[in-house]
N, C-alpha and C positions, 0 to 999 in steps of 0.2 A: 818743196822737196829739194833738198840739197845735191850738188855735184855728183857726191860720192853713192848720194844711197841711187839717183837716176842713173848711175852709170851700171850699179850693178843687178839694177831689177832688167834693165834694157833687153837681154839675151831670152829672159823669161817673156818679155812681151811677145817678141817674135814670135816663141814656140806657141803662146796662144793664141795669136793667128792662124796658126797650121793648123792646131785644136779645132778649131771652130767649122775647117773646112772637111776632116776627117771622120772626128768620135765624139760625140758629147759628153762622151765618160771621162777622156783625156781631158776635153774643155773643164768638167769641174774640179778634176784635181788638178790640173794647174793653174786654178783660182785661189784654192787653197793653199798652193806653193805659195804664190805672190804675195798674199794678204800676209803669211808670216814674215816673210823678206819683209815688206813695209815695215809692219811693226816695230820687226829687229832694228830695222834700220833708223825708224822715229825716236831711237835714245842718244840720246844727241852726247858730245866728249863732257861736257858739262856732267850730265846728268851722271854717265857713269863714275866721277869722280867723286857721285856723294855718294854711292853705293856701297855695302861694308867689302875691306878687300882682305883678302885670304889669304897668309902666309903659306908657301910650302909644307914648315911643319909646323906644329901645334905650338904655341907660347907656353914657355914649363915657370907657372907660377912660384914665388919662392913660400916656402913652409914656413907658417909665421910660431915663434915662441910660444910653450906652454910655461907656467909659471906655476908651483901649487903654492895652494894656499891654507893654512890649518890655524885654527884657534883650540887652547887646551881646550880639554874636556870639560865645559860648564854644564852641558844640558845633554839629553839625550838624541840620538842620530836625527830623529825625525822634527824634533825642536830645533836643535842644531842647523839643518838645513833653510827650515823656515825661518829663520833669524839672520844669519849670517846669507845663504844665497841671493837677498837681493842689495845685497853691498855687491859682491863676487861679480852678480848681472849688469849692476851699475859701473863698476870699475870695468868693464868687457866692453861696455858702449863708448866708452870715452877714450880706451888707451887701444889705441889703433895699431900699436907696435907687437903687444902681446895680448895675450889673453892669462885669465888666471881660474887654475881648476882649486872648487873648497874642497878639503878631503877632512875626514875626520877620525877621529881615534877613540878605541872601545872603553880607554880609560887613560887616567898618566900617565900610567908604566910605558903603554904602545906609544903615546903622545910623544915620553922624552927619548924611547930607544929611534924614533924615524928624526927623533931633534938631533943626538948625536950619531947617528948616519948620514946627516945633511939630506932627508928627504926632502924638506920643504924649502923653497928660495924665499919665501916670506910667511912670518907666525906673529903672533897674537899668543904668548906663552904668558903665564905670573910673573911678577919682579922676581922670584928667586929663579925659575928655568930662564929667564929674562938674563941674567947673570950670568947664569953657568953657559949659557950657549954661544957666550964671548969665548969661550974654551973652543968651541970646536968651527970656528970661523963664521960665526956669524955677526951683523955690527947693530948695534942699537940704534933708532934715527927718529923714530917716535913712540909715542903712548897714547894710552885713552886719558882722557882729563877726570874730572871728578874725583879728587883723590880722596876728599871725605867720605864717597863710597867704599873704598877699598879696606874693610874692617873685616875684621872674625863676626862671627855671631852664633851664640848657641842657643839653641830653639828645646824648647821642651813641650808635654802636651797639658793641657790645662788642667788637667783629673791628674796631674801627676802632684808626687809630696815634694817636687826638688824648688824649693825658696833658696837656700844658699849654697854654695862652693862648699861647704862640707857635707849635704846629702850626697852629693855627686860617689863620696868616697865606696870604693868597692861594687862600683855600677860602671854597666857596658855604655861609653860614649860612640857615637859614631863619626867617621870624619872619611872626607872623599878617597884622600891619599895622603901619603907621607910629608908629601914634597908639597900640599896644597898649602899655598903658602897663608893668606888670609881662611881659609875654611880649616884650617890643620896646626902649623906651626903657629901664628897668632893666637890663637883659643890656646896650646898648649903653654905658650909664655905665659900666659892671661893667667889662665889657671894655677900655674904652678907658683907665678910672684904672688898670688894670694891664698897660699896656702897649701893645693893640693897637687903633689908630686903626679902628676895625671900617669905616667909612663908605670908606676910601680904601685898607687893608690887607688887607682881604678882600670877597665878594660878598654883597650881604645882598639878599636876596629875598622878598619880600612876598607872599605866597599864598594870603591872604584868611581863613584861620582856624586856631583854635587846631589842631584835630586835622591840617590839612593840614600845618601845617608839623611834627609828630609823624613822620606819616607820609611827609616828605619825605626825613627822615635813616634809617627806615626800609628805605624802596626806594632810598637810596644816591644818592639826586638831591641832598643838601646832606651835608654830614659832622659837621654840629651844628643843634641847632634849637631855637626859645628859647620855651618853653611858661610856667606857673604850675602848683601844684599842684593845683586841684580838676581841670581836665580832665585832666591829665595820670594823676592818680588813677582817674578815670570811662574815661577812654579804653585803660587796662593792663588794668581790673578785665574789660572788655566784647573786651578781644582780647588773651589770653594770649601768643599768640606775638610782641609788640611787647615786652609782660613779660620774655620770653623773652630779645631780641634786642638788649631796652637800657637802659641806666641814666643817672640821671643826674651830669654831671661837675660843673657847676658852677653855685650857687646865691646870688642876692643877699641882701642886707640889705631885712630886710621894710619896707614903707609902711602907709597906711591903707588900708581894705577898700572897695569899690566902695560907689557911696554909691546912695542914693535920692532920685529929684526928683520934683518935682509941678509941672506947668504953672500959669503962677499965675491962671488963669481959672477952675481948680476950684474950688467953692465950701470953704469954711474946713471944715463941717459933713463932707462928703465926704473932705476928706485925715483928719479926725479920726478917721473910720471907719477907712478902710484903716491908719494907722497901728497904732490901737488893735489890730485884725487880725493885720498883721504884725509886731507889736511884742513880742505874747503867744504865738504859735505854738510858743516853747520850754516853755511849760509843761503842755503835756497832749499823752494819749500819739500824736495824731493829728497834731496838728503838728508834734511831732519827728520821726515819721515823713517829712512831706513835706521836712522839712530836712534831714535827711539824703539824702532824693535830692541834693541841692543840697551836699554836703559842708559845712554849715555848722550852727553851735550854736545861731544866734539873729540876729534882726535887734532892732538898735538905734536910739534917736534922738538925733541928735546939732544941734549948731547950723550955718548955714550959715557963719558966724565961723569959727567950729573948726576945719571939716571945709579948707574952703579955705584957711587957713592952714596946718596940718598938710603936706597936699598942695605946696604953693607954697613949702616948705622942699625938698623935691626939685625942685621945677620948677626953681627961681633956679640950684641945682647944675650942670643939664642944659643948659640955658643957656647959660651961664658955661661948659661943658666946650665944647658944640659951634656954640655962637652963637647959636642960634635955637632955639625949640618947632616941633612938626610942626603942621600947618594940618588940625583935622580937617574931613571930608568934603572935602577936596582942596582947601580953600581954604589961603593961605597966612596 
């Protein structure tokens, strides 16, 4: 026993002397007193120094970054989620600085009006909203690769009579949106350098997304309908009897791949993460995993230079064939 803790049990001893001689009721409670004092006292300066110590006030952690995160409208909410959220989960584990929320949009219109609001600090938009959202301060830094994916494709159903670009004429086509640029504007160049004025020769109709206008030729409400490959691939694999029911007729000359932008208020430190993130995910077996939900090999970085040029060798085309670009989010 040390110095300090005998010195202070000492005064207790004596009183249980006097105990002993008086009450036996005293004697055991000041056996009780003492065995606590021991105790207290057997935690030697050592030991208390490993023990956790308690500030006065609470430590006031700092609020870490939220970041959103949107890709256009390919697939439906609930697809959408399952495809894209374990990218979003995977980027959350890794970049320790921020987090990133996937939000999604009920069609393009909503998609480009929260693009020109600057809702989202980083998108996955088409090459043509890919462009225009260099307008409203956003910067280009990478894309998805596979660019020979990135084509028009128009689907018909097999019991239907459309063999060439002239049945089409004076029949309801369907297409996602205005602005969709491979599922919309591609089919519509396609169409019209071989022959049929689609805008004035037949009915194009806008239905808000990829899989609707799948499913419009479908159920026999349009007699063609102008998708791209990754959903059209995701949308056969998840309903066989669409597999079943149709093929498709005719296909464009591919563009570049859908790019990546970053709002330019994020800090430099911040895009360097998420690129480095999305930029590696082809090389280990978990990130091929999440790209292949995504029907893709890899994401790439490219320059904003590049990527808009690239792009803006089809635009001038479309142009030049119909006079004008579509206004995204309904502006003109």
């Amino acid at each position: 026993m040390n110095h300090q803790l005998q010195s202070s049990i000492t005064p207790y001893c004596v009183a249980l002397e006097f105990m002993m001689n008086y009450s036996p009721v005293l004697l055991f409670r000041g056996i009780v007193v003492c065995v606590a004092i021991a105790i207290a006292g057997c935690t030697t300066t050592e030991e208390k120094e490993t023990q956790p110590q308690y500030g006065k006030t609470p430590a006031i952690h700092a609020i870490q970054t939220e970041y959103v995160f949107a890709i256009h409208p390919l697939l439906n909410s609930r697809r959408y989620f399952e495809v894209y959220q374990p990218l979003v989960a995977y980027i959350n584990r890794y970049a320790k600085e921020f987090t990133i929320r996937l939000e999604s949009s009920k069609d393009y219109s909503h998609f480009e009006e929260k693009l020109i609001a600057r809702k989202f600090h980083f998108a996955l938009p088409n090459p043509y909203q890919t462009v225009q959202a260099t307008r409203y301060g956003y910067t280009i830094f990478g894309k998805m690769s596979d660019d020979d994916q990135f084509r028009g494709i128009i689907v018909v159903r097999n019991d239907s009579h459309i063999h060439s670009i002239e049945d089409l004429r004076g029949k309801a086509i369907s297409f996602p949106s205005v602005t969709a640029l491979a599922a919309a504007m591609m089919p519509k160049y396609f169409l019209k350098s071989n022959g049929l004025d689609v805008e004035n020769e037949a009915e194009c109709r806008y239905v808000g997304s990829q899989e609707s206008s799948i499913m419009n030729v479908f159920l026999g409400k349009t007699v063609a309908g102008c998708t791209w490959p990754p959903p059209w691939e995701s949308f056969i694999n998840d309903h066989p009897e669409v597999k079943e029911a149709m093929r498709i007729q005719w296909q464009t000359n591919p563009l570049i791949n859908n790019g990546l932008i970053v709002r330019d208020d994020v800090p430099i430190q911040h895009r360097n993460i998420f690129s480095q993130i999305m930029f590696s995910l082809h090389t280990h077996a978990e990130g091929k995993e999440i790209l292949q939900r995504i029907h893709l090999s890899q994401f790439v970085g490219i320059s904003q230079s590049e990527y808009v040029s690239r792009v803006n060798i089809f635009l001038r085309k479309y142009e030049t064939l119909f006079g004008s670009l579509p206004g995204i989010g309904g502006r003109n």
